[in-house]
Residue frames relative to the residue before (quaternion, step in Angstrom):
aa qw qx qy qz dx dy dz
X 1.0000 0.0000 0.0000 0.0000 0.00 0.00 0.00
X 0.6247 0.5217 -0.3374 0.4730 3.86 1.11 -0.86
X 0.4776 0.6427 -0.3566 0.4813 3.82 1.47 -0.46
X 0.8682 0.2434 -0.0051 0.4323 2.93 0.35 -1.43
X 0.4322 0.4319 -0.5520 0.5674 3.69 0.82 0.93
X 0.6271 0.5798 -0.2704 0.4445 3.73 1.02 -0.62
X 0.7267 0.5197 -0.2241 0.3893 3.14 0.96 -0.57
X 0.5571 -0.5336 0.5483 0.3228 3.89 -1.87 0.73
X 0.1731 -0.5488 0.7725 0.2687 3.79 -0.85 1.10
X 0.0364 0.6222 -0.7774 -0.0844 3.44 -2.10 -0.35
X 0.0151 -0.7333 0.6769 0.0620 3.10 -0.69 1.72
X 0.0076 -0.7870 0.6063 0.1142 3.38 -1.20 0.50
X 0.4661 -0.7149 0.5196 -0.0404 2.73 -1.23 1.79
X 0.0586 -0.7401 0.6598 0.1159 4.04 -0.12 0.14
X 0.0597 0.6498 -0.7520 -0.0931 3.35 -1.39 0.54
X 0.2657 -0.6987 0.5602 0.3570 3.42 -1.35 -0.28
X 0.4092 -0.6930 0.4663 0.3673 3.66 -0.74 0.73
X 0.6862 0.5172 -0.4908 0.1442 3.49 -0.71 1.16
X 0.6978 -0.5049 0.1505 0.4853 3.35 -0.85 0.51
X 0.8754 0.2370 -0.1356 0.3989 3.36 0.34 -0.84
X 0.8504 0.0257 -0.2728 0.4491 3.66 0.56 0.83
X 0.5177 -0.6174 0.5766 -0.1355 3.30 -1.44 0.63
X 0.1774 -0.7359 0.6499 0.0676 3.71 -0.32 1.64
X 0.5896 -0.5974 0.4831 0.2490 3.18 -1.57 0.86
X 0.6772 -0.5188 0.3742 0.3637 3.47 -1.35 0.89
X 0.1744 0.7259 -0.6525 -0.1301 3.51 -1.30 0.02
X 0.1900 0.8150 -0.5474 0.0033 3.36 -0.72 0.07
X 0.3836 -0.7221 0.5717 -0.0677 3.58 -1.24 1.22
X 0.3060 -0.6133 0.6805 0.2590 3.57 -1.45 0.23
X 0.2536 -0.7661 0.5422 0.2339 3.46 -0.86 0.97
X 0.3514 0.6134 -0.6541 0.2691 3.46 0.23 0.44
X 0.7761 0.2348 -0.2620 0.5234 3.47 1.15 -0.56
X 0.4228 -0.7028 0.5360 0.2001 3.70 -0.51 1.67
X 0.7046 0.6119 -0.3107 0.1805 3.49 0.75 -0.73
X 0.5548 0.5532 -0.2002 0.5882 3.26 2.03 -0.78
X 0.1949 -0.7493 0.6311 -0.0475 3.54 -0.09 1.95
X 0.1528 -0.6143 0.7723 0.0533 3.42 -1.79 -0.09
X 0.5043 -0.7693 0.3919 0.0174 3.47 -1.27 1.39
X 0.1885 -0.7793 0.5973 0.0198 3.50 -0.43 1.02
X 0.2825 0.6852 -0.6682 -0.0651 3.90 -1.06 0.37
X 0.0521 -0.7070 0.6676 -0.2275 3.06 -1.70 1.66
X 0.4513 -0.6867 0.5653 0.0726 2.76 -1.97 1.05
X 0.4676 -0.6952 0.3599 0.4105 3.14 -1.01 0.03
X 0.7335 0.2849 -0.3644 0.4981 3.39 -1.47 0.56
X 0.5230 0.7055 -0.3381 0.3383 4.13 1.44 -0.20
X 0.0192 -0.7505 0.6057 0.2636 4.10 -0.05 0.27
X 0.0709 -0.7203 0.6837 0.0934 3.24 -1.53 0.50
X 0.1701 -0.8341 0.4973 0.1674 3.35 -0.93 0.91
X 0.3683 -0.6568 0.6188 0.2237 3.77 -1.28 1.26
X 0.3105 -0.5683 0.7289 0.2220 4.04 -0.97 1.25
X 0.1934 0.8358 -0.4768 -0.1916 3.79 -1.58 0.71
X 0.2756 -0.8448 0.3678 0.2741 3.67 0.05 0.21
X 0.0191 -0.8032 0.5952 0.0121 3.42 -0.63 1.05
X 0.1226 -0.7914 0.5902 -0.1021 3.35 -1.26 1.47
X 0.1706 -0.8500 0.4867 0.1075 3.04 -0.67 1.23
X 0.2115 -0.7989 0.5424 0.1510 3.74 -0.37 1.53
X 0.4079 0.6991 -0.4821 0.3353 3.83 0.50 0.52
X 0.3719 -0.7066 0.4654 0.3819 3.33 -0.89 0.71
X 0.6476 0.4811 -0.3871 0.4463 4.06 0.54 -0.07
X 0.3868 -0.7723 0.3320 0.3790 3.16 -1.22 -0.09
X 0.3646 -0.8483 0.3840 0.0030 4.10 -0.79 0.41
X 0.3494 -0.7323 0.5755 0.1023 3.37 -0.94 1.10
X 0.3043 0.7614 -0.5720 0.0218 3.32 -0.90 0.81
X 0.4701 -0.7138 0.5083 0.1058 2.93 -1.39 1.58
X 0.0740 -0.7739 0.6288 0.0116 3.48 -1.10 1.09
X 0.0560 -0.7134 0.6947 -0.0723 2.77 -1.98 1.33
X 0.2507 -0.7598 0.5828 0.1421 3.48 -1.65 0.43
X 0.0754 0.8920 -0.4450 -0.0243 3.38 -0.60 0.18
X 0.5308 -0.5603 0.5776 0.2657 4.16 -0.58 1.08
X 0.2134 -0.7320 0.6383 0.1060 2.67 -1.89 0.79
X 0.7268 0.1202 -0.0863 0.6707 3.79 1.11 -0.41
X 0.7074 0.2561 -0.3345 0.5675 4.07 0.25 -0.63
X 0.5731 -0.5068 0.6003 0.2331 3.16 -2.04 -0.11
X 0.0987 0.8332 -0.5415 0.0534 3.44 -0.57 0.66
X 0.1764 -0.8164 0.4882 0.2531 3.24 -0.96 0.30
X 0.1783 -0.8147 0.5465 0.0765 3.68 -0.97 0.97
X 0.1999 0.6592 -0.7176 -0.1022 3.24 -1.64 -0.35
X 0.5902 -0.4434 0.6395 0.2148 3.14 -1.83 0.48
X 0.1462 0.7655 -0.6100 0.1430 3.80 -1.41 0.62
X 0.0142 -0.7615 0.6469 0.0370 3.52 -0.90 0.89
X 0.8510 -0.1121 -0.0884 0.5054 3.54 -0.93 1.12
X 0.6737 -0.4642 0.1242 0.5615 3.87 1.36 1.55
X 0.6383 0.3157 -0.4900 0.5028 4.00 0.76 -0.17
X 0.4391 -0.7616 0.4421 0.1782 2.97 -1.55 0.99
X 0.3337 -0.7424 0.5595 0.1567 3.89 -1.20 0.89
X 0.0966 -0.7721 0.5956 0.1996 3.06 -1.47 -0.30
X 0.7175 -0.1587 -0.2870 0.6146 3.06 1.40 0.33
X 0.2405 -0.7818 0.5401 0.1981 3.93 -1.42 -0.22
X 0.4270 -0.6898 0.5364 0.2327 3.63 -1.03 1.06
X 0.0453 -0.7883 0.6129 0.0291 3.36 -1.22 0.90
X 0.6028 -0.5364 0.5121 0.2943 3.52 -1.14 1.03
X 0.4681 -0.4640 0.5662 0.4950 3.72 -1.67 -0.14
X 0.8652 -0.0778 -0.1731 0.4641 3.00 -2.33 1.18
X 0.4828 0.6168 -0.5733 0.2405 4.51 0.06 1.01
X 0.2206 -0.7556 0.5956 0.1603 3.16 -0.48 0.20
X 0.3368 -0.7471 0.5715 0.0424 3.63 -1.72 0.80
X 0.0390 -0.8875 0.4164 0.1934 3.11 -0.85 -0.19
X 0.2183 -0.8638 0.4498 -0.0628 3.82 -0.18 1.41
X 0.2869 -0.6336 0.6929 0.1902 3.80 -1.38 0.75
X 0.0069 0.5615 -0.8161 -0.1367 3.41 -1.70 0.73
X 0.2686 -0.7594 0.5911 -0.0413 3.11 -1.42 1.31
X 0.0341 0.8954 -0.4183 0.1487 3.34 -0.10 1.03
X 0.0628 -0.8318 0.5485 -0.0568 3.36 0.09 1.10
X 0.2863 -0.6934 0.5675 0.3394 4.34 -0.80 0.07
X 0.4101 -0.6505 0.6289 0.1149 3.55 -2.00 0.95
X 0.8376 0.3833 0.0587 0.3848 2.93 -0.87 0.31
X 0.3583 -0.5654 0.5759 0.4693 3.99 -1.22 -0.31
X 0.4619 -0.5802 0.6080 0.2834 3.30 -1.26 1.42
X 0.5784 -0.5578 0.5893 0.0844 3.16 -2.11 0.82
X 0.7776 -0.0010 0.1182 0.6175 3.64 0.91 -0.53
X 0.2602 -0.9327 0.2271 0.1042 3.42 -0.96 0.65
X 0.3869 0.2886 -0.3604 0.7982 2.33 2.46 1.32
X 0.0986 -0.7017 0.6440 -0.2883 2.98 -1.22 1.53
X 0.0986 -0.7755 0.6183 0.0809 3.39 -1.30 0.54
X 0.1612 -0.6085 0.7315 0.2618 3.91 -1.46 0.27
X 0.2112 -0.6755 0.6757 0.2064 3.30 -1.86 0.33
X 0.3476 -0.7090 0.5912 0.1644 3.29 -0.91 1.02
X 0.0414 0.7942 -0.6037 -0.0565 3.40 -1.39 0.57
X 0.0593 0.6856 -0.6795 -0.2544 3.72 -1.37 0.75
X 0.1555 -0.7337 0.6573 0.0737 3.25 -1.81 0.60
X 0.2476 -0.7014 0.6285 0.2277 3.40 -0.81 1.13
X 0.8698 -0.2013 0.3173 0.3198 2.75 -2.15 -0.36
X 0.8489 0.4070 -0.1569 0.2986 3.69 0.47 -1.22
X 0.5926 -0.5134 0.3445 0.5163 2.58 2.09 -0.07
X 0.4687 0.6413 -0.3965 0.4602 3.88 0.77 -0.06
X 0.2341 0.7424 -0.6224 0.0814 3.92 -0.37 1.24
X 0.2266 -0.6674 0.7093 -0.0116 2.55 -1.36 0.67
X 0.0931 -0.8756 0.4739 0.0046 3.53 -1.33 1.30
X 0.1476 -0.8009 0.5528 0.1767 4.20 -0.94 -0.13
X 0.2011 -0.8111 0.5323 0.1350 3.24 -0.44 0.84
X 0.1673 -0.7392 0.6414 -0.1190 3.67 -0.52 1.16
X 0.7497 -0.5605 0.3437 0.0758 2.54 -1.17 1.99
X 0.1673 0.6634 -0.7213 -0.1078 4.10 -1.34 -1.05
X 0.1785 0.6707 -0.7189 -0.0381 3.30 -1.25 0.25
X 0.4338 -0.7207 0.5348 0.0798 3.69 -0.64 1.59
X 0.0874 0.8002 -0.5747 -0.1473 3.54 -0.57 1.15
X 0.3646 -0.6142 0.6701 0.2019 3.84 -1.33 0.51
X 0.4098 0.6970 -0.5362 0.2423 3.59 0.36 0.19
X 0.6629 -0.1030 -0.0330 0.7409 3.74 1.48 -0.89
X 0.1088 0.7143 -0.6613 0.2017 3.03 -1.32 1.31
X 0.0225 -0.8379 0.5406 -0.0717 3.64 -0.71 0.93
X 0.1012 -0.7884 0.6066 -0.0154 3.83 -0.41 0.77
X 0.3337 -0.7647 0.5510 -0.0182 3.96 -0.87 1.50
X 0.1213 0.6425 -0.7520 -0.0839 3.81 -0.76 0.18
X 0.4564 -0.6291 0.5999 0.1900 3.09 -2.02 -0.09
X 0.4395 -0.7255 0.4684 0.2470 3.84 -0.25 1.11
X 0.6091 0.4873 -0.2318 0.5813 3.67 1.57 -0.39
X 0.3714 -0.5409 0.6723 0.3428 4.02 -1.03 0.93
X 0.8055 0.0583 0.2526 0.5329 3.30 0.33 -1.96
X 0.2994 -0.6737 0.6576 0.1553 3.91 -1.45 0.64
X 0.2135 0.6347 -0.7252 -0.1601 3.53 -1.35 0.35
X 0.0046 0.6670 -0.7417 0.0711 3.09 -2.02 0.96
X 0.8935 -0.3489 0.2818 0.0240 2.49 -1.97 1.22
X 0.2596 -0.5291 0.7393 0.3257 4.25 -0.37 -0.19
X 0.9522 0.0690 -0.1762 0.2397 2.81 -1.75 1.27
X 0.4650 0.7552 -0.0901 0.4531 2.59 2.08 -0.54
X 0.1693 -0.8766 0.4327 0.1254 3.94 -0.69 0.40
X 0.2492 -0.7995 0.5425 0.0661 3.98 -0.11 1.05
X 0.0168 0.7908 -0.5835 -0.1841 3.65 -1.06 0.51
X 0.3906 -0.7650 0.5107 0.0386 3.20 -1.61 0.94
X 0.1869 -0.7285 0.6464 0.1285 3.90 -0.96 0.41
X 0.0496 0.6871 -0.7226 -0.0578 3.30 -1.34 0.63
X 0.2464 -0.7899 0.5214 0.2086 3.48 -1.55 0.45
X 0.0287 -0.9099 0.3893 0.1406 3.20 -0.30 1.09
X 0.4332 -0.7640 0.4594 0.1322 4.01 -1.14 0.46
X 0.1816 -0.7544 0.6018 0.1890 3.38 -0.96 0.39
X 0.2408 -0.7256 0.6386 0.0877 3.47 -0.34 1.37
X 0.6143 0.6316 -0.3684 0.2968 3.61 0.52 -1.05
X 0.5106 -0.6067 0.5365 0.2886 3.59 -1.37 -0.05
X 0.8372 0.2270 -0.1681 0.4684 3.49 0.96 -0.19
X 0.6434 -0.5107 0.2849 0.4941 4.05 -0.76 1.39
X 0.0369 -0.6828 0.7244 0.0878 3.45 -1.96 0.06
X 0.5303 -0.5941 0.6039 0.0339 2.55 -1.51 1.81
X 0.9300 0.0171 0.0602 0.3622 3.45 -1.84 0.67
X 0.3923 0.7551 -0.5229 0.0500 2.91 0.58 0.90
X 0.2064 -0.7465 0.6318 0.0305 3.89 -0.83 0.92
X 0.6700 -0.4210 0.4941 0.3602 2.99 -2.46 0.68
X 0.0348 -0.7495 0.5790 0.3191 4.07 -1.31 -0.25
X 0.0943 -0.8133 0.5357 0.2066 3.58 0.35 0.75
X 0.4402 -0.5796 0.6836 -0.0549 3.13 -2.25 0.52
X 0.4287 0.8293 -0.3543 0.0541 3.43 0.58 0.42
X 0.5858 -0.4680 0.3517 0.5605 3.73 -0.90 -0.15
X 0.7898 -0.1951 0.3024 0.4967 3.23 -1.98 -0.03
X 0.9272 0.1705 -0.0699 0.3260 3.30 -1.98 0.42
X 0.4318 0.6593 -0.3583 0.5005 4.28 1.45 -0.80
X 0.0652 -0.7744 0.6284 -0.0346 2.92 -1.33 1.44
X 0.2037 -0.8649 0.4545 0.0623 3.43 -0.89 0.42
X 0.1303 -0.8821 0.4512 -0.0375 3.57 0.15 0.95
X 0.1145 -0.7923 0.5959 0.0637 4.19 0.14 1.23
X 0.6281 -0.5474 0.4445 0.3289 3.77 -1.37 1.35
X 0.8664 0.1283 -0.0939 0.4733 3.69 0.74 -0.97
X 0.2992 -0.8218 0.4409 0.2019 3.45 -0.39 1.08
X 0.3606 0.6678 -0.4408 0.4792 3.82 1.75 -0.08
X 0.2510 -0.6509 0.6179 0.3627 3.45 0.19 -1.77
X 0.4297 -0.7929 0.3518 0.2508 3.02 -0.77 0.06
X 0.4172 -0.8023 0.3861 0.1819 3.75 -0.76 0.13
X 0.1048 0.8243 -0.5521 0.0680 3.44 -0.95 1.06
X 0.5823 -0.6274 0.4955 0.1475 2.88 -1.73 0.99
X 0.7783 -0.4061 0.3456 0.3315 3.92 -0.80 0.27
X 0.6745 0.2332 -0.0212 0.7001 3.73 0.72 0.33
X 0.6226 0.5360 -0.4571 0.3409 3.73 0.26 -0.43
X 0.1077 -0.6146 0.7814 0.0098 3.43 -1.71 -0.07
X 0.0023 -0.6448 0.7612 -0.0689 3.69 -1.41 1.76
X 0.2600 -0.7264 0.5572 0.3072 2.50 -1.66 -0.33
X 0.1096 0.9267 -0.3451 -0.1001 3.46 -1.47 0.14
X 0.4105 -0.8732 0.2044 0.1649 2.99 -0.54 1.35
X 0.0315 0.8624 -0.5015 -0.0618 3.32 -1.17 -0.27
X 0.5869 -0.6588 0.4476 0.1452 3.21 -1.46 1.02
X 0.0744 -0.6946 0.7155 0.0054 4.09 -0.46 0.82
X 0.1155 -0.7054 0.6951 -0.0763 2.81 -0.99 1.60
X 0.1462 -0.7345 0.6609 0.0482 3.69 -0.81 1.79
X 0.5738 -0.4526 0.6369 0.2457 4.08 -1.92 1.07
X 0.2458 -0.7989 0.4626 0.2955 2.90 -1.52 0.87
X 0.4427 0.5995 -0.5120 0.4273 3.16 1.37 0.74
X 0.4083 0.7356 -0.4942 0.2188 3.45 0.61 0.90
X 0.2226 -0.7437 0.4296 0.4614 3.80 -0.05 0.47
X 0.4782 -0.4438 0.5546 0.5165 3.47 -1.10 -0.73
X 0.0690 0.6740 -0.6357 0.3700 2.65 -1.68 0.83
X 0.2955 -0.7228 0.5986 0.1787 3.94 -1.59 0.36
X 0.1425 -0.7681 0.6243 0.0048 3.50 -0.31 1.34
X 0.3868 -0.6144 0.6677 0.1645 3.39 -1.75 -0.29
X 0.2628 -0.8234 0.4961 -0.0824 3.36 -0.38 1.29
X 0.1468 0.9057 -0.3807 -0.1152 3.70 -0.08 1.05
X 0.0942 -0.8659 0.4841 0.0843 3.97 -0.59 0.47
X 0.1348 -0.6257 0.7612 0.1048 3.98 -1.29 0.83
X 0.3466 -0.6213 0.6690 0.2151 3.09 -1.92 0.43
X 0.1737 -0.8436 0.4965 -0.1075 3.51 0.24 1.31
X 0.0966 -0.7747 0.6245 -0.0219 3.97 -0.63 1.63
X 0.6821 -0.3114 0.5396 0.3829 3.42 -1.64 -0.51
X 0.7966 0.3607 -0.1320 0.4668 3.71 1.13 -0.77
X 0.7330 -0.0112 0.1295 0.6676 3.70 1.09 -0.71
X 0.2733 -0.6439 0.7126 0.0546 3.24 -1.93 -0.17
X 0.4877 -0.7078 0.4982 0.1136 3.47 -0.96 1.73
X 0.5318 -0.7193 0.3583 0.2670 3.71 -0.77 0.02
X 0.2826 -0.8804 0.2705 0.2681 3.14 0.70 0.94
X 0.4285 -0.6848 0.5868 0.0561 3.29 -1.79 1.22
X 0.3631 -0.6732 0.6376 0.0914 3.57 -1.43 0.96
X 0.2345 -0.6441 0.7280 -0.0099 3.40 -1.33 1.65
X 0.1827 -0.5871 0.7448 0.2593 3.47 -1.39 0.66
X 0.0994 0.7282 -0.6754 -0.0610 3.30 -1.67 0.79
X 0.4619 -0.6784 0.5527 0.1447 3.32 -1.33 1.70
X 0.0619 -0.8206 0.5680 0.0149 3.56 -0.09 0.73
X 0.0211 -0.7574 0.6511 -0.0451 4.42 -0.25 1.38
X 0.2274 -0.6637 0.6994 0.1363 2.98 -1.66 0.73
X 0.6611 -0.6069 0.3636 0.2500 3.41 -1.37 1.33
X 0.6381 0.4730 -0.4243 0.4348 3.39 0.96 -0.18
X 0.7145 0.5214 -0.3126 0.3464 3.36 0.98 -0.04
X 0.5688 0.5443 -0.3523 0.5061 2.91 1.71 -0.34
X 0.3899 0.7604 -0.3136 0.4140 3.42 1.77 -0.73
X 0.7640 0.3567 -0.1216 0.5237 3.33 0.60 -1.37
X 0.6893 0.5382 -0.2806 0.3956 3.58 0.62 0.11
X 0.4948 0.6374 -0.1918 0.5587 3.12 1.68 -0.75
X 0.7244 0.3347 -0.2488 0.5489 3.36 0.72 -1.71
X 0.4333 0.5605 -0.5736 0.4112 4.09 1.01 -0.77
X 0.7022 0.6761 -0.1025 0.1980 3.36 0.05 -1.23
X 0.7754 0.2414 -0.0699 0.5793 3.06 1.70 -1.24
X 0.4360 0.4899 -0.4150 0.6306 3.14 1.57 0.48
X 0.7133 0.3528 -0.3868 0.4659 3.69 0.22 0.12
X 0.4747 0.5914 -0.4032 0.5122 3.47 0.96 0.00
X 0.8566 0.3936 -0.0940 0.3201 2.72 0.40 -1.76
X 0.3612 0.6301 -0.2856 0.6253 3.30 2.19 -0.09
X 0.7266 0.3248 -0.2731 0.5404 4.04 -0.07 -0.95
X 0.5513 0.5071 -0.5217 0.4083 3.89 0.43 -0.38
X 0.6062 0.6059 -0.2051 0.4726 3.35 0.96 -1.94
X 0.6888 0.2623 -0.4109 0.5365 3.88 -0.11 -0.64
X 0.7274 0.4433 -0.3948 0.3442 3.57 -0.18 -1.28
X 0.4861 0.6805 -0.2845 0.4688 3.52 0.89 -0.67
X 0.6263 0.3399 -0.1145 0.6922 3.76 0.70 -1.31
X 0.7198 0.4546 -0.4011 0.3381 3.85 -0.45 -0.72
X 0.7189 0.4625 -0.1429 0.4988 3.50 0.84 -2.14
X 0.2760 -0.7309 0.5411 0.3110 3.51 1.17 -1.05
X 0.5470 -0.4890 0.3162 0.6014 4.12 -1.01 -0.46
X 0.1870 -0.7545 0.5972 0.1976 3.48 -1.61 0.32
């Protein structure tokens, strides 16, 4: 019993992030790693685990949290009203509450899989939970870009194709570009419905990147997901060279002064003919 007044509860709650359903609650004392809770996800999908840490000591305590994959690749972070933590300080007998977010990279490696939470305090005292994964392929979609790279213009506007796929077994609704862009960069998609595919299919769609003309010049890094009613693709990085016209201005004229230089020597050298 002195153990276990000492000890980190960690309930963990799972929701899924959509409108219309919701995985049941589970939740566990991690003193025992062995007592798992279930996770089902897609790829390129984030789902977010609600947890509650309580600290039953009589002092107060820092503990640092981590997650970590066992076979697939995943990306996580920690987050407490959407900014993100890594670790949080708890009064005697208070309790917190925290999001692991957890989205998959990449093609998964296996299609049961596990993550192992962990809190550690200060003194070194951890405590873990080992949480399930099961990877569905039911909707899944994967994006390239018909472009290596884009240059465009200040103020100026550039237009782009991507082809997207349904890997999944079942149709997707609405499916649209998600851009990522720098400061102030707009982005404007041909169809504002999205588009639709069947299992096996592959569209395309385009869009317009609209660059400020207070942009300088410069090489930036464009990002984009292919983003349905059902799931979300992993998202892909465009380089885009972005010139302004006055520079190209000045190059031109660089240009015609050197012309207009070599006429001028040969001229003198050759002499009239």
């Amino acid at each position: 019993m002195k153990r276990l007044k000492k000890t980190v509860v960690l309930l963990l709650i799972l929701t899924v992030m959509t409108v219309t359903a919701s995985i049941s609650a589970f939740a566990a004392d991690v003193v025992n790693p062995n007592i798992t809770a279930g996770c089902v996800i897609s790829p390129g999908e984030t789902k977010k685990a609600v947890l509650f840490l309580q600290n039953q000591d009589q002092t107060n305590h820092s503990y640092k949290l981590s997650a970590a994959g066992l076979a697939n690749n995943y990306e996580m972070y920690f987050s407490v009203g959407g900014s993100p933590v890594d670790s949080v300080m708890l009064q005697p007998g208070s309790k917190t509450e925290f999001d692991l977010n957890i989205s998959v990279k990449g093609t998964p490696a296996q299609n049961e899989d596990g993550i192992t939470v962990k809190a550690v305090r200060e003194d070194g005292m951890e405590e873990k939970m080992n949480l399930s994964i099961q990877i569905s392929k039911e909707y899944a979609v994967s994006m390239n870009s018909m472009m290596n790279q884009i240059d465009i213009l200040s103020g100026k506007s550039g237009e782009m194709t991507f082809s997207i796929t349904n890997t999944g077994v079942r149709d997707l609704t609405a499916l649209k570009i998600e851009p990522e862009l720098p400061y102030k960069w707009f982005a404007t998609q041909d169809s504002n419905t999205g588009i639709q595919l069947k299992p096996g299919e592959t569209g395309t769609v385009k869009l317009k990147l609209d660059v400020p003309a207070s942009q300088a010049a410069g090489n930036f890094t464009a990002k984009f997901s292919a983003v349905s009613n059902e799931t979300k693709s992993e998202q892909i990085s465009v380089p885009v060279t972005v010139k302004t016209s006055s520079g190209i201005a000045y190059w031109m004229a660089g240009i015609l002064i050197l012309i207009v230089g070599f006429t001028l020597f040969q001229f003198k050298r050759h002499g009239r003919r």
